[in-house]
N, C-alpha and C positions, 0 to 999 in steps of 0.2 A: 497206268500205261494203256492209251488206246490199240485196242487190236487190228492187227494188219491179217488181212489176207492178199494173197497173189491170185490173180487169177490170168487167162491169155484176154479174155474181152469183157468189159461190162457193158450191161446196156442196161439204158435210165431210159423205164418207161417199159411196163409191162403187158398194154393192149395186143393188140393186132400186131402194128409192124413190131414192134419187141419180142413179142411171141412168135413171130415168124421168123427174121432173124435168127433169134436164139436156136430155132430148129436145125435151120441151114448149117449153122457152127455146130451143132450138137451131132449131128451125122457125120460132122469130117473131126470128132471127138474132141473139139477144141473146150478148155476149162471157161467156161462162161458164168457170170452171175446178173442176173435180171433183179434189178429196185426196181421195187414201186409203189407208188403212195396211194393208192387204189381210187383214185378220182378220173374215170375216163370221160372226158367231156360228152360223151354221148347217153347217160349213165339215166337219163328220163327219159331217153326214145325208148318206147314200148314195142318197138321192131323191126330190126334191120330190113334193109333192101336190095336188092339189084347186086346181091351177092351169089355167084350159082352154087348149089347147092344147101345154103341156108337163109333163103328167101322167104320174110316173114319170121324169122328165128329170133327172139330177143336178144338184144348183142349182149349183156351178161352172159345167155347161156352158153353162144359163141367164143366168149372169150375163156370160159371154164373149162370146155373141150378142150381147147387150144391149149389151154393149161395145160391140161393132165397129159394130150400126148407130147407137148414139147418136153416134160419134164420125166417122163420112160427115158430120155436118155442120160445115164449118170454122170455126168458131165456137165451137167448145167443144173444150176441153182437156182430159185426162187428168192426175194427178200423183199418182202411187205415193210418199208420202212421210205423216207422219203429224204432224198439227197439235198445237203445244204452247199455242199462247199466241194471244189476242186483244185488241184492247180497240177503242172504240170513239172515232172522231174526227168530223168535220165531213163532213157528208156518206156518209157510210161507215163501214167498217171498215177494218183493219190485222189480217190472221192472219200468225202466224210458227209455221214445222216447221221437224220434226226437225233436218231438213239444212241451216238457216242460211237459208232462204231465207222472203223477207217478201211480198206482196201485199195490195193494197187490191180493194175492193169497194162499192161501194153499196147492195148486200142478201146477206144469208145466206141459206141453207139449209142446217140440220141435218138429216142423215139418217144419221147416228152407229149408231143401235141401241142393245139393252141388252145386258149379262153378265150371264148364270148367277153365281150362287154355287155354288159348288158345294160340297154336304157333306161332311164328314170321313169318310167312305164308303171303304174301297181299292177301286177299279174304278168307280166310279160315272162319273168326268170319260173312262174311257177307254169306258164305254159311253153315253155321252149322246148324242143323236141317231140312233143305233142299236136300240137294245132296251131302253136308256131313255130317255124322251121325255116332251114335254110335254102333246102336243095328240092328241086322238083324231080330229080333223078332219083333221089331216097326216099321222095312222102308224095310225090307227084299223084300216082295211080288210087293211091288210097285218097286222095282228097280230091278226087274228079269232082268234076259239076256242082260241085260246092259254089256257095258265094266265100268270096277269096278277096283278102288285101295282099299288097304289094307295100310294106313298109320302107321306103328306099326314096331315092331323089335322082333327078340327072340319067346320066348314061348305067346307071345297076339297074334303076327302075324299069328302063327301057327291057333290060336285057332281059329280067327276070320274067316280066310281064308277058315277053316273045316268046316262053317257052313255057309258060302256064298257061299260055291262050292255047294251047293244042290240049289241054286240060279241061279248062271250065271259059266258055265266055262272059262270067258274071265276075269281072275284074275291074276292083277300083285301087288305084295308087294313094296312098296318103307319103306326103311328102313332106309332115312334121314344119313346114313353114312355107315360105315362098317355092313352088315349083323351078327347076333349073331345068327346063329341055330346049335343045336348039328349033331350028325349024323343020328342019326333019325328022325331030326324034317326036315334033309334036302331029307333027300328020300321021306318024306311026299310030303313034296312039289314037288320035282320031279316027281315022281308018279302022281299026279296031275296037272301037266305041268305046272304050277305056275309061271310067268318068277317075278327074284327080281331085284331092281332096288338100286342101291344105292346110287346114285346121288342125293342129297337133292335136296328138294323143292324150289324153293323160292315166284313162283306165283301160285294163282287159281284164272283163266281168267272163267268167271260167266257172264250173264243177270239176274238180280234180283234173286240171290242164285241157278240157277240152272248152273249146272258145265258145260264148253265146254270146257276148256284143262288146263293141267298140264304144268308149266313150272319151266323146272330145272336152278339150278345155274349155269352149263356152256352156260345157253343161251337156248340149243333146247327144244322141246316141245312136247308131244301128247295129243291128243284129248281122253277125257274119260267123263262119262255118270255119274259117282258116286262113292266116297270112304268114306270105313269105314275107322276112328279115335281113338285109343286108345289116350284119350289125359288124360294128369294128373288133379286130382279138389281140390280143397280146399272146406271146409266146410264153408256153406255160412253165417252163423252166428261163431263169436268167443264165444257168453255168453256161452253156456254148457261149454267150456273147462274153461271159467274166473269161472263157479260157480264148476269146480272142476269134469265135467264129465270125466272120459278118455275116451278116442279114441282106437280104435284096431289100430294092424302094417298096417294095410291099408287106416287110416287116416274118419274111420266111425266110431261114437259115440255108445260107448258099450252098450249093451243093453244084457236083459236076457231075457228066455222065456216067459214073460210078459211084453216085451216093458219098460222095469224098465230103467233107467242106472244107473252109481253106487253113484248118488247120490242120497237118499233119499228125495222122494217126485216128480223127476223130470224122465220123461219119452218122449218117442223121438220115432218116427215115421215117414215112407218117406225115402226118397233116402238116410238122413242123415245117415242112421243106417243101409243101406241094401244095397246089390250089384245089387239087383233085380229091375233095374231102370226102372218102367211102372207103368203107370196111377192105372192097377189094382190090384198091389201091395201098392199102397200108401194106396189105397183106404181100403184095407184090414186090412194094418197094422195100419191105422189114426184110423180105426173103435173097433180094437182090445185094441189098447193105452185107446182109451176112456173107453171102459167097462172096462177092468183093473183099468184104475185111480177111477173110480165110485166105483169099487166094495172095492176102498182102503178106500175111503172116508165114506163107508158104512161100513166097519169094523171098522172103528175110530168112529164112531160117536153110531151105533145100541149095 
């Protein structure tokens, strides 16, 4: 007989927004249980950023803190295990993981995250979050004046380039095939002495993730210090879409100005739901999910 427990909220996905949530609920004394599969998409950045007060901190260490004081409040639960299945019943839910084990609930919180895909690149997944990165807001300062690619095509390439040029102005785009810019996005670049590249990739030549050259498919090569990555992600859990949430045309879990999404009862917070990909936006939106679900729980019940 698989075991049941009741709890008032669970939340899948125990980084940042899950830990912050789980806090919000844990002060207003709500029964909560926090899974998680211990895979934070961020888990090879060597050190967070533009977080105030743990600026520079490795997000490991940041999420261990997190841990320990969300979990002073006896009310909430920890479980290191990883959720396969869902559905929804009277009242609640029914989640089941990995290890055989079942729990009910009366509200969700998703704070899951998204994957990278990662491209058919050799080196590219072993320098991700190192020397190649997404966000100039997260690794920007630390990779000033660098020589720096821009691996993207079209209007991303544009964008990203416009905001690393306040960075380094040693930017070249490679755009992995044929360039796509209008004519404006090419006098931008112009203007900016941007040289584009469009000879795909095929290596990034690394010592333990940090970049030393680019190597194209006809063979030649240069030497660069850092590139930014538009790369495409899939959502790291499938349950919201199996229990029925939609996704926006961008492939992020819909949500409303309350961290709602459109299924009744279940709410979502963190990367899943936002373009806004940083520690202090989980942390904001984990914390906001929470008082929202409480204050649901509090109008059902007062």
């Amino acid at each position: 007989m698989t075991e049941l427990n009741n709890f008032e909220v669970i939340i899948i996905g125990g980084s940042y927004a899950g830990l912050s949530a789980a806090m919000a609920l844990g002060r207003s004394s709500r029964s909560v249980l926090i899974i998680d599969s211990g895979l934070p998409c961020n888990r090879q950045t060597p050190h967070s950023h533009n977080f105030l007060t743990q600026d520079g901190v490795e997000p490991a260490v940041i999420a261990a803190k997190a841990r320990a004081e969300v979990l002073k409040y006896d009310s909430v639960q920890f479980l290191n295990d990883l959720v396969t299945s869902g559905k929804e019943i009277k009242n609640g839910f029914v989640i089941s993981t990995e290890e055989g084990r079942s729990f009910q609930a009366k509200k969700l919180i998703f704070a899951t995250g998204i994957k990278d895909q990662m491209p058919n690149i050799k080196g590219f997944a072993e320098c991700w979050g190192i020397s190649v990165v997404h966000c100039p807001y997260c690794h920007g300062f630390e990779l000033r004046n660098q020589k720096t690619g821009i691996l993207a095509n079209g209007a991303k390439a544009v964008h990203l380039s416009s905001l690393v040029n306040n960075l380094t102005k040693d930017i070249t785009i490679f755009t992995m095939g044929n360039a796509d810019f209008n004519t404006e996005d090419l006098a931008k670049i112009n203007r900016n002495n941007i040289e584009v590249v469009e000879i795909s990739i095929s290596e990034i030549q690394h010592e333990n993730g940090l970049l030393s050259h680019v190597i194209f498919e006809d063979g030649t090569g240069l030497n660069y210090d850092a590139i930014y990555a538009a790369v495409p992600f899939t959502q790291h859990s499938d349950l919201p879409h199996y229990l029925g949430c939609e996704l926006t045309e961008h492939g992020y879990i819909a949500i409303d100005n309350f961290q709602k999404t459109t299924v009744k009862g279940i709410y979502a917070c963190g990367d899943n739901s936002s373009m806004m990909r940083a520690v202090s936006n989980s942390v904001y939106s984990g914390g906001f999910a929470g008082a929202m679900v409480n204050k649901e729980l509090t109008d059902e019940a007062f």
